[in-house]
PDB file of N, CA, C and O in Angstrom:
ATOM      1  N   UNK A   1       0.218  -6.751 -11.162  1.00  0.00           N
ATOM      2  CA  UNK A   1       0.212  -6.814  -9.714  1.00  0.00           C
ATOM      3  C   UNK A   1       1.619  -6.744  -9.151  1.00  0.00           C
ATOM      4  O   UNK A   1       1.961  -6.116  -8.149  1.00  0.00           O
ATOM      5  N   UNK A   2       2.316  -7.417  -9.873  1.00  0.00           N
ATOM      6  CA  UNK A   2       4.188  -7.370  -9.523  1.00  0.00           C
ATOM      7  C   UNK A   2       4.306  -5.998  -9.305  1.00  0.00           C
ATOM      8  O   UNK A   2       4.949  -5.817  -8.271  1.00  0.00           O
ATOM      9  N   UNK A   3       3.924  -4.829  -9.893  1.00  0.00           N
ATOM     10  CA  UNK A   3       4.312  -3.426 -10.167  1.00  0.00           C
ATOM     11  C   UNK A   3       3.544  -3.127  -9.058  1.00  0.00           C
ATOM     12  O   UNK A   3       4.612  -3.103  -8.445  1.00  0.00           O
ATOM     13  N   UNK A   4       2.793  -2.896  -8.279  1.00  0.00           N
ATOM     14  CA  UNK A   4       2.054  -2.481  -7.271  1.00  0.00           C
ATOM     15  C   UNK A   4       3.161  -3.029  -6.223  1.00  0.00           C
ATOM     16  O   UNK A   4       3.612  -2.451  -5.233  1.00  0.00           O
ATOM     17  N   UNK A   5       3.446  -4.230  -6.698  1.00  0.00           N
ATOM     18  CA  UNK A   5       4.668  -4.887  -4.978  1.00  0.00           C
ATOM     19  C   UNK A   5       5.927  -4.203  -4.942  1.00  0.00           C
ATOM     20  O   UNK A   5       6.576  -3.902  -3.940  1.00  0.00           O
ATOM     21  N   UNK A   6       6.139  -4.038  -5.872  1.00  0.00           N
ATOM     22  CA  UNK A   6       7.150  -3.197  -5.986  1.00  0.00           C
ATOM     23  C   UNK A   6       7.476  -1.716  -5.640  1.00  0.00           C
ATOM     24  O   UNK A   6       8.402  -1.399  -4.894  1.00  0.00           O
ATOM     25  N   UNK A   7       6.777  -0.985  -6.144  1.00  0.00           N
ATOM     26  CA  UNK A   7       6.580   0.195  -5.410  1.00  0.00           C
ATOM     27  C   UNK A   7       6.132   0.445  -4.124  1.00  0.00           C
ATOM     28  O   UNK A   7       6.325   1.536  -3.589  1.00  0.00           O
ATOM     29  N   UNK A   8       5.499  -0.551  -3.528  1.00  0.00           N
ATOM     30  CA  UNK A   8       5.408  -0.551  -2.581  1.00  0.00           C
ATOM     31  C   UNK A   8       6.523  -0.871  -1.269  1.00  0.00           C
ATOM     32  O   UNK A   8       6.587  -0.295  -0.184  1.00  0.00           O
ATOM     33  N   UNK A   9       7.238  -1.836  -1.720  1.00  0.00           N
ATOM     34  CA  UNK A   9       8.366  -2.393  -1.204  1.00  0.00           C
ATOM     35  C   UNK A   9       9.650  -1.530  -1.354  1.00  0.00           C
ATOM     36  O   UNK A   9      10.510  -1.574  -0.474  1.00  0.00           O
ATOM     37  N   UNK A  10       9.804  -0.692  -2.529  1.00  0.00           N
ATOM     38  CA  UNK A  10      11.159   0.214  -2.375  1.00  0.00           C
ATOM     39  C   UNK A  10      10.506   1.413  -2.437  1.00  0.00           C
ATOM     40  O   UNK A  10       9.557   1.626  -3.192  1.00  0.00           O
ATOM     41  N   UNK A  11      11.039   2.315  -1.567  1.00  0.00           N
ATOM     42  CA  UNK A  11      10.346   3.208  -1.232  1.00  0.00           C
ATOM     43  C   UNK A  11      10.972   4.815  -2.175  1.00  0.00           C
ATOM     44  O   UNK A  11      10.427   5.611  -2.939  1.00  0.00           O
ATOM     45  N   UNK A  12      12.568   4.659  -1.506  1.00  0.00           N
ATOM     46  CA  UNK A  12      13.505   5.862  -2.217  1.00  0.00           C
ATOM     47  C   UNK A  12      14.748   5.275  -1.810  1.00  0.00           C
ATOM     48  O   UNK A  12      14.935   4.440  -0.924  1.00  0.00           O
ATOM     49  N   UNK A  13      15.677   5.896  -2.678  1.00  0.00           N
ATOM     50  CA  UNK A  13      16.802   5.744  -2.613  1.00  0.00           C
ATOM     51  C   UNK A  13      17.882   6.682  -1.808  1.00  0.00           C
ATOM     52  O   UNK A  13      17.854   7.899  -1.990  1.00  0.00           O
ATOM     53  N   UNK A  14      18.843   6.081  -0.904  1.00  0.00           N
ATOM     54  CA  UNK A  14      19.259   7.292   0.206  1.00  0.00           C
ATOM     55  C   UNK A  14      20.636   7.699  -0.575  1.00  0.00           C
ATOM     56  O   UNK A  14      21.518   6.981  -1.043  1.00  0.00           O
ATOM     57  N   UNK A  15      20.470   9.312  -0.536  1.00  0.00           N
ATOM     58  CA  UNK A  15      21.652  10.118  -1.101  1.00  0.00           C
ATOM     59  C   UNK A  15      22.835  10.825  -0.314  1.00  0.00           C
ATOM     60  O   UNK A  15      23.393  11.842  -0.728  1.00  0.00           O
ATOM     61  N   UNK A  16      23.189  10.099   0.999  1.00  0.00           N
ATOM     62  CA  UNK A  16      23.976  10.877   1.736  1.00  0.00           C
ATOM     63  C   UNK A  16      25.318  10.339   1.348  1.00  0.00           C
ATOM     64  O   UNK A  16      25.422   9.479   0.474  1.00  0.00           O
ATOM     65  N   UNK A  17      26.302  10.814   1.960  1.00  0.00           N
ATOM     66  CA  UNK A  17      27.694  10.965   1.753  1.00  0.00           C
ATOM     67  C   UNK A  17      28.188   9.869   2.007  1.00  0.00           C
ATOM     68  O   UNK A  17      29.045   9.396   1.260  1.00  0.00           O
ATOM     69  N   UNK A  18      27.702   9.135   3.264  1.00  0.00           N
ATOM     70  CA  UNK A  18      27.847   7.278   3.533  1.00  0.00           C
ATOM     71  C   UNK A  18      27.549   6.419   2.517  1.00  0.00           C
ATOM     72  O   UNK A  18      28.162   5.479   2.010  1.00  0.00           O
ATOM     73  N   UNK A  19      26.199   7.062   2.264  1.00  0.00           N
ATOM     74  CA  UNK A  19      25.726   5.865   0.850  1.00  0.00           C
ATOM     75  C   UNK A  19      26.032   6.247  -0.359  1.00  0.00           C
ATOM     76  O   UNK A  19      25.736   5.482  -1.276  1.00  0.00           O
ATOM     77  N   UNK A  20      26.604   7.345  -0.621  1.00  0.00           N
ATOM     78  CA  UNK A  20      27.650   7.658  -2.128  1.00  0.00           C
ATOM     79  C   UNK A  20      29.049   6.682  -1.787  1.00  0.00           C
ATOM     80  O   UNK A  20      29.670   6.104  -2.680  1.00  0.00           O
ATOM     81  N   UNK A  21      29.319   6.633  -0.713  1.00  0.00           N
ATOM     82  CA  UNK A  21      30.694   6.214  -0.305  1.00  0.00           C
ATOM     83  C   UNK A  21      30.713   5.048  -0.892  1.00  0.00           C
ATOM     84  O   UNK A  21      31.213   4.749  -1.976  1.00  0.00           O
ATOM     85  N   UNK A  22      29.768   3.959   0.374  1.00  0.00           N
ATOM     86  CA  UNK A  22      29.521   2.571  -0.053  1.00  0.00           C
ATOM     87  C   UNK A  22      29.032   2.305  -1.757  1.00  0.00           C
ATOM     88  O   UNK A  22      29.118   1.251  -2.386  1.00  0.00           O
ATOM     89  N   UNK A  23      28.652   3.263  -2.097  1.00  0.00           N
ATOM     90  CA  UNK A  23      28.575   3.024  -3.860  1.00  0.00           C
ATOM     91  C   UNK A  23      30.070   2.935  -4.449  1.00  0.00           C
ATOM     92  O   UNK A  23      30.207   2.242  -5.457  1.00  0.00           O
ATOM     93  N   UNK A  24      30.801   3.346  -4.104  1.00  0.00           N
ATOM     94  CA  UNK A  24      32.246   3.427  -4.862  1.00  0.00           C
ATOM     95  C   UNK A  24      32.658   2.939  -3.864  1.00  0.00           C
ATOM     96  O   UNK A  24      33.853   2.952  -4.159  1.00  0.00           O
ATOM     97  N   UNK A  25      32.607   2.345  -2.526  1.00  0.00           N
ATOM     98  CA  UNK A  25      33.818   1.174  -1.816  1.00  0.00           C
ATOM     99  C   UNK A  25      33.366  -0.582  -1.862  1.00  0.00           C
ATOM    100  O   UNK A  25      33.940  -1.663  -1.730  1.00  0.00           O
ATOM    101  N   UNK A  26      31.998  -0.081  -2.130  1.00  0.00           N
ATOM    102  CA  UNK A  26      31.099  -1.777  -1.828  1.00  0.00           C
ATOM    103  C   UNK A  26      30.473  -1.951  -2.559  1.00  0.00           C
ATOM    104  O   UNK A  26      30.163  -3.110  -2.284  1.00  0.00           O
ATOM    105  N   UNK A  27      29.816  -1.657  -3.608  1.00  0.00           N
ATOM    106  CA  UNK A  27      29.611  -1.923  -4.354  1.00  0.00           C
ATOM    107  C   UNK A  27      27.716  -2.097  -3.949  1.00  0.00           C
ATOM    108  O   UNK A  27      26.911  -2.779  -4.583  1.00  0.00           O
ATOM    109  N   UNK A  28      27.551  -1.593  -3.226  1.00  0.00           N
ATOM    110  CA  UNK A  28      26.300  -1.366  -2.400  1.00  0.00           C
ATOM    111  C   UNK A  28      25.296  -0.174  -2.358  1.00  0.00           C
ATOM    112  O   UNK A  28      25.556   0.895  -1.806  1.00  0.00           O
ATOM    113  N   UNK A  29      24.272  -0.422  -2.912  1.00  0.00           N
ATOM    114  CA  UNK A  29      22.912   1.021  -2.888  1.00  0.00           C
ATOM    115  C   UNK A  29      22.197   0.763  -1.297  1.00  0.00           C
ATOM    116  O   UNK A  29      21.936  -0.256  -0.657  1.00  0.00           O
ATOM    117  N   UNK A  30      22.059   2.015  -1.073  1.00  0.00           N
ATOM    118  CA  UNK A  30      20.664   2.117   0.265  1.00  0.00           C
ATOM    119  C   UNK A  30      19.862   2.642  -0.115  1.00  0.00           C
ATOM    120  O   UNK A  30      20.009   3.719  -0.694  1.00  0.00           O
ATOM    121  N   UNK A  31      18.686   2.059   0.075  1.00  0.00           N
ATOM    122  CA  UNK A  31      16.806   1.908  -0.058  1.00  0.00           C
ATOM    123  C   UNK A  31      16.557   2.457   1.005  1.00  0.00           C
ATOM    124  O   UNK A  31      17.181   2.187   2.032  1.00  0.00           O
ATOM    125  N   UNK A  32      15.441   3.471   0.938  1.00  0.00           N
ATOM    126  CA  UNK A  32      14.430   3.242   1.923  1.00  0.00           C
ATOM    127  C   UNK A  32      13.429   2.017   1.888  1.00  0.00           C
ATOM    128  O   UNK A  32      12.937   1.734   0.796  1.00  0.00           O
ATOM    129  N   UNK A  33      13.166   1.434   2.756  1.00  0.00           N
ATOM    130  CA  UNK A  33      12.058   0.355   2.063  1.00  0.00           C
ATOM    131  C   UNK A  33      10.860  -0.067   2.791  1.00  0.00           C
ATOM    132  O   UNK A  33      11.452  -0.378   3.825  1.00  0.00           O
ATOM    133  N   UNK A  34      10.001  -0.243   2.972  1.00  0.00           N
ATOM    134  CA  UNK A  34       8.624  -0.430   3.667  1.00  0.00           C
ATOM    135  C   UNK A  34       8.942  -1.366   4.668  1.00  0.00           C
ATOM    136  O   UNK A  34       9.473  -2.396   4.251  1.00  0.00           O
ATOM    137  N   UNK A  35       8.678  -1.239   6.393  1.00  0.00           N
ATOM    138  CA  UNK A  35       8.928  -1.479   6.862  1.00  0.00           C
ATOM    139  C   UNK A  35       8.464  -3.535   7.149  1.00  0.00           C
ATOM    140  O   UNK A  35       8.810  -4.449   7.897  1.00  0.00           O
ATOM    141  N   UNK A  36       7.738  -3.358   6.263  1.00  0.00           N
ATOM    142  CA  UNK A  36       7.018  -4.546   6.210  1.00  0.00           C
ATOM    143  C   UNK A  36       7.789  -5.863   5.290  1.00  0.00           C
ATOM    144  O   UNK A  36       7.483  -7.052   5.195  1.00  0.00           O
ATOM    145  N   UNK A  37       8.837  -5.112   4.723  1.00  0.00           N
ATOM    146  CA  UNK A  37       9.419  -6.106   3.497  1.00  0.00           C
ATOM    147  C   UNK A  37      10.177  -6.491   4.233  1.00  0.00           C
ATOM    148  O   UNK A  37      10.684  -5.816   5.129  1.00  0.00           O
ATOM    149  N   UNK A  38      10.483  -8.089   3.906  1.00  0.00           N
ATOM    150  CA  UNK A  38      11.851  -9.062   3.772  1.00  0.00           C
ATOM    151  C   UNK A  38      12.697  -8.732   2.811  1.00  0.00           C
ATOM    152  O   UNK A  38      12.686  -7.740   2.082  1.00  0.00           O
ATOM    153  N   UNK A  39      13.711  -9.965   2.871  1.00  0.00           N
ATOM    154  CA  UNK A  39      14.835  -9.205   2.509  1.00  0.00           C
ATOM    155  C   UNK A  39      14.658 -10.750   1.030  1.00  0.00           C
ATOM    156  O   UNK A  39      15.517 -10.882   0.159  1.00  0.00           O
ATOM    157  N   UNK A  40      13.747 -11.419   1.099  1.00  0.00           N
ATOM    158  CA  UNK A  40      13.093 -11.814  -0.161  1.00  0.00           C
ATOM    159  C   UNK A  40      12.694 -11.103  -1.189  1.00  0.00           C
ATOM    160  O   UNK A  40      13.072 -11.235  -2.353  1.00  0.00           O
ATOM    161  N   UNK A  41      11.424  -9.844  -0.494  1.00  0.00           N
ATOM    162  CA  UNK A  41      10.991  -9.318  -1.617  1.00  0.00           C
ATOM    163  C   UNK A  41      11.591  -7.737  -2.219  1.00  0.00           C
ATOM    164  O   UNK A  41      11.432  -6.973  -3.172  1.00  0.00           O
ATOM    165  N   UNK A  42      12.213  -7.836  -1.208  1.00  0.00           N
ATOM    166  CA  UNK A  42      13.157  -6.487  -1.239  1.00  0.00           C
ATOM    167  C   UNK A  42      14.305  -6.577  -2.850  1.00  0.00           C
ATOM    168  O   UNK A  42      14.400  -5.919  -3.886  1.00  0.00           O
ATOM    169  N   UNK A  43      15.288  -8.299  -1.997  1.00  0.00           N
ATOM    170  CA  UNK A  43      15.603  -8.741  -3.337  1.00  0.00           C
ATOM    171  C   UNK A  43      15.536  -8.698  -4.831  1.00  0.00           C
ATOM    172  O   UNK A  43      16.236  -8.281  -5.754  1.00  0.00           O
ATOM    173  N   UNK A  44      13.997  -9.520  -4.616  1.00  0.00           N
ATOM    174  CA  UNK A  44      13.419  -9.756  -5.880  1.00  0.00           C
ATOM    175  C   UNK A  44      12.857  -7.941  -6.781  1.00  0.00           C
ATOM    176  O   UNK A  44      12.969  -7.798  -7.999  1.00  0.00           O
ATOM    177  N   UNK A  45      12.240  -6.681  -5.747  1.00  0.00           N
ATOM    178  CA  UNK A  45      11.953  -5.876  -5.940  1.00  0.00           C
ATOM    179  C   UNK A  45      13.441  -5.314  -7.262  1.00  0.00           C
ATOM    180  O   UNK A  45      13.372  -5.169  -8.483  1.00  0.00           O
ATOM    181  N   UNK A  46      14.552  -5.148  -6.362  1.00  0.00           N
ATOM    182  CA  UNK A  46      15.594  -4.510  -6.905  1.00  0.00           C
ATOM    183  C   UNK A  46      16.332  -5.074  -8.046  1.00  0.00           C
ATOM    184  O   UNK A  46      17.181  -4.479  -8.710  1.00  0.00           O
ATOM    185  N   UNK A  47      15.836  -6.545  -8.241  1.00  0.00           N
ATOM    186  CA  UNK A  47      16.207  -7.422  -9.600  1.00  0.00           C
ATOM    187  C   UNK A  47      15.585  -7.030 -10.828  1.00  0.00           C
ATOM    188  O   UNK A  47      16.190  -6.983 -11.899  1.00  0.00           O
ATOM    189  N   UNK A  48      13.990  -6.658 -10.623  1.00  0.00           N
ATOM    190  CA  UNK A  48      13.228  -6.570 -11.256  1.00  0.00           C
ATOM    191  C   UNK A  48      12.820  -4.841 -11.935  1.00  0.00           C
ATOM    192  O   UNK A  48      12.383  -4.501 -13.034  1.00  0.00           O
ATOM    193  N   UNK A  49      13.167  -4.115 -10.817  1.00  0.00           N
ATOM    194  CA  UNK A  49      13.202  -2.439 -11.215  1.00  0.00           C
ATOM    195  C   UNK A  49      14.654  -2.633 -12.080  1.00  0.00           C
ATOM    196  O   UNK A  49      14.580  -2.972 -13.261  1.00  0.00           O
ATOM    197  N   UNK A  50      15.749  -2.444 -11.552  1.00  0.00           N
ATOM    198  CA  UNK A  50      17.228  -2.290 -11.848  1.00  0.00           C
ATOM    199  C   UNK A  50      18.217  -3.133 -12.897  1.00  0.00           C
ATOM    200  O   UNK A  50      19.268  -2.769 -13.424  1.00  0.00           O
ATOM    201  N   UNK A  51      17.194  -4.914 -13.047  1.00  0.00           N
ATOM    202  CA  UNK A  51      17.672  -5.018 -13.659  1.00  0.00           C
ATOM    203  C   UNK A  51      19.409  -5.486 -13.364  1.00  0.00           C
ATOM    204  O   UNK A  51      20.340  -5.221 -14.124  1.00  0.00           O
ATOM    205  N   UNK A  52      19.481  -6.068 -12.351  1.00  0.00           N
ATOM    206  CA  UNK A  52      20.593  -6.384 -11.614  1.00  0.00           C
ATOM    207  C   UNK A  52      20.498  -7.731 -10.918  1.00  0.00           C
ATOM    208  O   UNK A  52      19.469  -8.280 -10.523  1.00  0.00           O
ATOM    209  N   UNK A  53      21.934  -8.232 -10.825  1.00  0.00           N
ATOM    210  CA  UNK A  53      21.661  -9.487  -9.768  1.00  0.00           C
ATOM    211  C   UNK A  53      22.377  -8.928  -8.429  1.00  0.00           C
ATOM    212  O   UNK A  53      23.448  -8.350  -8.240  1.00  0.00           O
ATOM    213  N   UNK A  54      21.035  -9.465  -7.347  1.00  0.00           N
ATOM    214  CA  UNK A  54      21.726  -9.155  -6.014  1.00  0.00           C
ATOM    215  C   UNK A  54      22.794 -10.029  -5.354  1.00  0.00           C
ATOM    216  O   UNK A  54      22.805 -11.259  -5.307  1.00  0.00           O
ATOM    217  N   UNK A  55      23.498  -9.358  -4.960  1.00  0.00           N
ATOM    218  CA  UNK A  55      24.143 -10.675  -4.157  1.00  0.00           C
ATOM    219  C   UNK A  55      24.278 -11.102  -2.681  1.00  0.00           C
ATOM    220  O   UNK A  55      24.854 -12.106  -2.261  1.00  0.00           O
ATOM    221  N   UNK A  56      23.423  -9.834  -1.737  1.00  0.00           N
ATOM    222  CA  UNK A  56      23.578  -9.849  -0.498  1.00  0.00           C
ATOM    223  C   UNK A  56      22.848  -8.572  -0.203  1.00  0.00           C
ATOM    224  O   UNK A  56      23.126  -7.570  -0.862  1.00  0.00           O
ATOM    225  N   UNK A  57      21.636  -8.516   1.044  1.00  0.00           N
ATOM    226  CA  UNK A  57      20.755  -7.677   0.968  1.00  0.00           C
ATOM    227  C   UNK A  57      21.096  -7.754   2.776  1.00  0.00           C
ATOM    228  O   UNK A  57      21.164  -8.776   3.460  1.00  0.00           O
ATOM    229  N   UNK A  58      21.277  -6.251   3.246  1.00  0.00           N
ATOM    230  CA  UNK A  58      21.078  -6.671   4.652  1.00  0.00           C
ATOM    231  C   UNK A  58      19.974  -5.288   5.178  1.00  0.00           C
ATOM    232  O   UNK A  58      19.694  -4.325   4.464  1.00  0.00           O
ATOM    233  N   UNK A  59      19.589  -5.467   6.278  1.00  0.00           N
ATOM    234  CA  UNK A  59      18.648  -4.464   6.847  1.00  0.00           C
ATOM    235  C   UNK A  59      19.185  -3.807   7.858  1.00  0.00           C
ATOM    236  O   UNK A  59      20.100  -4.155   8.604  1.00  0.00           O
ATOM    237  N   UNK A  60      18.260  -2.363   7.828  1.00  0.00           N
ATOM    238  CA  UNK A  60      18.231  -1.877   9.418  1.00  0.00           C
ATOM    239  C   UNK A  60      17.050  -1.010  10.058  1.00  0.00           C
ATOM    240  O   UNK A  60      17.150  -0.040   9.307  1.00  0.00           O
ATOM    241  N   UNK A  61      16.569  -0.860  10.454  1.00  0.00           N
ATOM    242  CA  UNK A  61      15.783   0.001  11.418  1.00  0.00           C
ATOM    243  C   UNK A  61      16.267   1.170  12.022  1.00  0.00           C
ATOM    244  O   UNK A  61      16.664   0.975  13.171  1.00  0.00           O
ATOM    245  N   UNK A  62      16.385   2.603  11.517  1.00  0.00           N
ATOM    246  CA  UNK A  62      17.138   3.876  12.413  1.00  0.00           C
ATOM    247  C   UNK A  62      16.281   4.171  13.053  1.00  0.00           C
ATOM    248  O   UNK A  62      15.157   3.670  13.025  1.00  0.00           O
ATOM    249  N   UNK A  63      16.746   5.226  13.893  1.00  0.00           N
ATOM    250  CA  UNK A  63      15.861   5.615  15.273  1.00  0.00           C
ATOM    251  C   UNK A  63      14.567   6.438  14.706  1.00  0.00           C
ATOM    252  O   UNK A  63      13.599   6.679  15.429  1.00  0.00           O
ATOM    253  N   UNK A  64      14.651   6.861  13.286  1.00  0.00           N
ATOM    254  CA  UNK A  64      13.334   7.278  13.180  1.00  0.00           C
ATOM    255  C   UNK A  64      12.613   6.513  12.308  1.00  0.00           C
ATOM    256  O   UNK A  64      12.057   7.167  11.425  1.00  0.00           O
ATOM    257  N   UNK A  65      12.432   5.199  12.277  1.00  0.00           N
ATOM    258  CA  UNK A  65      11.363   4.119  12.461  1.00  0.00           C
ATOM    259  C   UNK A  65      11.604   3.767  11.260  1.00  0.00           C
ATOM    260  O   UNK A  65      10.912   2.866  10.788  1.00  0.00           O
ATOM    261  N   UNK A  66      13.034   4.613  10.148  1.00  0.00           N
ATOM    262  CA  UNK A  66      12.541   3.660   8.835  1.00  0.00           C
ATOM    263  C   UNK A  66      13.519   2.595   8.371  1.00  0.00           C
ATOM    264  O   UNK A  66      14.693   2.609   8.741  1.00  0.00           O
ATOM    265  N   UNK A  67      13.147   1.903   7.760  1.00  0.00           N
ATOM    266  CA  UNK A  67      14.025   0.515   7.466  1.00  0.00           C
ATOM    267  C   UNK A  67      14.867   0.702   6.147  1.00  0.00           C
ATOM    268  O   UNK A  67      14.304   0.832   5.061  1.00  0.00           O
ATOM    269  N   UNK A  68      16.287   0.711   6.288  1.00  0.00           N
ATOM    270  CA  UNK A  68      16.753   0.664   5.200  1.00  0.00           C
ATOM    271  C   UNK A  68      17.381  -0.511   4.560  1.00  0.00           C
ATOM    272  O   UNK A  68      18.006  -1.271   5.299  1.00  0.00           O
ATOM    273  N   UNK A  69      17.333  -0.690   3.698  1.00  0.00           N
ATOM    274  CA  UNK A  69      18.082  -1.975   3.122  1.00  0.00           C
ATOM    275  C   UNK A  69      19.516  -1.363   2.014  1.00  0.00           C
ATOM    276  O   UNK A  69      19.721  -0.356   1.336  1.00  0.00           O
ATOM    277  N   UNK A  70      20.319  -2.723   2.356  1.00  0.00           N
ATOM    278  CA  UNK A  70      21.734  -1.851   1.961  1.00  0.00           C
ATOM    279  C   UNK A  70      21.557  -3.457   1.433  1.00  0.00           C
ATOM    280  O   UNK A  70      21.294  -4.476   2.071  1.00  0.00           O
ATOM    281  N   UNK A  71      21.884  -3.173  -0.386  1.00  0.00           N
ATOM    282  CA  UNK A  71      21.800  -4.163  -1.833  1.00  0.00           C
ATOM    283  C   UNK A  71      23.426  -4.146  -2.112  1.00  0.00           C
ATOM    284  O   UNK A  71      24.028  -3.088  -2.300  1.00  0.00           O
ATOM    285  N   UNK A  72      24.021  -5.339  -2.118  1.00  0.00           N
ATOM    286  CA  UNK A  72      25.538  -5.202  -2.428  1.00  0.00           C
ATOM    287  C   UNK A  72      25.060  -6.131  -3.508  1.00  0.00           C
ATOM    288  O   UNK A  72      24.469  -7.175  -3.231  1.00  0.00           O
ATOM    289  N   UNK A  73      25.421  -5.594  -5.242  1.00  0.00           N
ATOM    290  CA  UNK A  73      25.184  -5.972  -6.394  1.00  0.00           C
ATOM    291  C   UNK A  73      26.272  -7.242  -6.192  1.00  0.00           C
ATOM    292  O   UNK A  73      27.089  -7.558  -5.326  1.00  0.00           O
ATOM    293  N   UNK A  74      25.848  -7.754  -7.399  1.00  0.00           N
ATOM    294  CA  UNK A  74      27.171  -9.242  -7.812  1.00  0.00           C
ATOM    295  C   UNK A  74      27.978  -8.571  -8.917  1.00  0.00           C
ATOM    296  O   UNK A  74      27.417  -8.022  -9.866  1.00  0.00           O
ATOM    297  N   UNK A  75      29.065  -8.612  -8.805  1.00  0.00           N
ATOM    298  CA  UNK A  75      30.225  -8.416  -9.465  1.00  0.00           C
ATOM    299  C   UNK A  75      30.095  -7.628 -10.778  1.00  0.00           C
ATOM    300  O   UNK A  75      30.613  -6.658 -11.331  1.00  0.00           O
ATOM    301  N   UNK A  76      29.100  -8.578 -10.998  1.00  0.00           N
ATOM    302  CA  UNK A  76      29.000  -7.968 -13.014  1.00  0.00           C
ATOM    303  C   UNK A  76      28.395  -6.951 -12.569  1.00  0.00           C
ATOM    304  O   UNK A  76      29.067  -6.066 -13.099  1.00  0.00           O
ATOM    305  N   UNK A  77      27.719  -6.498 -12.060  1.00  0.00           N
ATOM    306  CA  UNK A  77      26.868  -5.324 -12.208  1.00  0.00           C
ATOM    307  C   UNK A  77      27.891  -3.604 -11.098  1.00  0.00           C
ATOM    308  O   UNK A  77      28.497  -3.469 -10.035  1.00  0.00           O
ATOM    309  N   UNK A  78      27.580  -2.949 -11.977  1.00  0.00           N
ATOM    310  CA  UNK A  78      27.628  -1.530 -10.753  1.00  0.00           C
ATOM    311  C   UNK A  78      26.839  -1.130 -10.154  1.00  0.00           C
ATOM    312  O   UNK A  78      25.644  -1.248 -10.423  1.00  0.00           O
ATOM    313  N   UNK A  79      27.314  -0.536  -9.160  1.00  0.00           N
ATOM    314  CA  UNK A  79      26.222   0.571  -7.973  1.00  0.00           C
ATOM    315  C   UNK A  79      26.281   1.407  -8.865  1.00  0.00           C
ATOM    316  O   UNK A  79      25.193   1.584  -9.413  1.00  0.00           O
ATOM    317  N   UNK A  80      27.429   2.244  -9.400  1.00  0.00           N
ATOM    318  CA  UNK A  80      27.478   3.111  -9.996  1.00  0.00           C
ATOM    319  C   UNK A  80      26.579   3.024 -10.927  1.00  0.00           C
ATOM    320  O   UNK A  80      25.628   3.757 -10.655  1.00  0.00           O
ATOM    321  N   UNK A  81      26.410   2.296 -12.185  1.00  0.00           N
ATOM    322  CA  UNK A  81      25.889   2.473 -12.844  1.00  0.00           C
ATOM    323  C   UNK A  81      24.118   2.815 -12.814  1.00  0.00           C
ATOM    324  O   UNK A  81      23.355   3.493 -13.501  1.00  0.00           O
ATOM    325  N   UNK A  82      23.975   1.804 -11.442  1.00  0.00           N
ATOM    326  CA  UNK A  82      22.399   1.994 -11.429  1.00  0.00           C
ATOM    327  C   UNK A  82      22.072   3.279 -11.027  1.00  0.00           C
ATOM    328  O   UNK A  82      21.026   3.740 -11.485  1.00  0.00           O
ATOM    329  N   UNK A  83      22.947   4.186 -10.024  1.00  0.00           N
ATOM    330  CA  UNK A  83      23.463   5.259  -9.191  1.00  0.00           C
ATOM    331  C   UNK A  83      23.362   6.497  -9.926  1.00  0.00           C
ATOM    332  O   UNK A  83      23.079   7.533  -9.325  1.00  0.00           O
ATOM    333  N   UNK A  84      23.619   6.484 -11.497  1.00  0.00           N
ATOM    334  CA  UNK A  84      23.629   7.488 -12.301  1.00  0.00           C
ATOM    335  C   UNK A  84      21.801   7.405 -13.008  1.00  0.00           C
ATOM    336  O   UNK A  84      21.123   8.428 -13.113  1.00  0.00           O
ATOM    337  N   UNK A  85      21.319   6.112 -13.385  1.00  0.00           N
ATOM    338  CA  UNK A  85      20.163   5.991 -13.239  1.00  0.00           C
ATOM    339  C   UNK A  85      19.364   6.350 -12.605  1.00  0.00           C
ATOM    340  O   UNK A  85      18.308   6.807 -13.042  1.00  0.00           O
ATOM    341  N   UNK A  86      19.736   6.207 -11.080  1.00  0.00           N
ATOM    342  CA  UNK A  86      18.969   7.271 -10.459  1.00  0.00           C
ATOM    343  C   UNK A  86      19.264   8.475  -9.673  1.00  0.00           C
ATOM    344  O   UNK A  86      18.832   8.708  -8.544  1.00  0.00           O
ATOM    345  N   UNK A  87      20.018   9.194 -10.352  1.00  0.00           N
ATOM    346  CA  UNK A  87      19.876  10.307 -10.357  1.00  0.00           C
ATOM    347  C   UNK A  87      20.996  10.702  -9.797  1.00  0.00           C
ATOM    348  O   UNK A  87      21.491  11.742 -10.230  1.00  0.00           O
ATOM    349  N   UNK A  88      21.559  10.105  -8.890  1.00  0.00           N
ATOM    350  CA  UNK A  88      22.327  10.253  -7.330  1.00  0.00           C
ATOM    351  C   UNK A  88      23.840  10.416  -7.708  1.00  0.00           C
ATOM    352  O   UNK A  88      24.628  10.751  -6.824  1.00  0.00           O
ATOM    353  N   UNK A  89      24.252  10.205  -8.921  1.00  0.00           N
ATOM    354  CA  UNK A  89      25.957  10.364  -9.071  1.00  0.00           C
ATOM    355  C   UNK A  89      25.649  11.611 -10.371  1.00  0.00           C
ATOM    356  O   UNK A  89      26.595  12.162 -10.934  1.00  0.00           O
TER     357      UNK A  89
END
């Protein structure tokens, strides 16, 4: 059932030139993520796919209705690394 919340809760991962940036300045991935998630299960979602500890999850809402969440990893871990995992570096 965890695996159903999960996919449900992260949706895709955003590949633009901002969020390559913040991968190599912050240490930070952007999600698309279901507009319905907290920033609890959003959390727990990206611990549990990735395999990472979060250390700070913040949100937003763009003008075309979808919610992104921007994951700034804890120290030990890379953006990068998860970044090449998926696909994006």
């Amino acid at each position: 059932m965890a695996g159903t919340t999960i996919n449900k809760t992260i949706l895709y991962p955003v590949m633009t030139e901002d969020a390559i940036s913040l991968i190599e300045s912050e240490n930070k991935l952007v999600f698309v993520v279901d507009l319905k998630a907290g920033k609890s299960s959003i959390r727990q979602s990206i611990e549990e796919l990735y395999k990472v500890k979060v250390e700070k999850v913040n949100v937003s809402i763009t003008n075309k209705g979808l919610k992104k969440a921007y994951i700034k990893l804890a120290p030990e871990f890379k953006a990068s690394d998860v970044a090449i995992k998926l696909g994006i570096f």
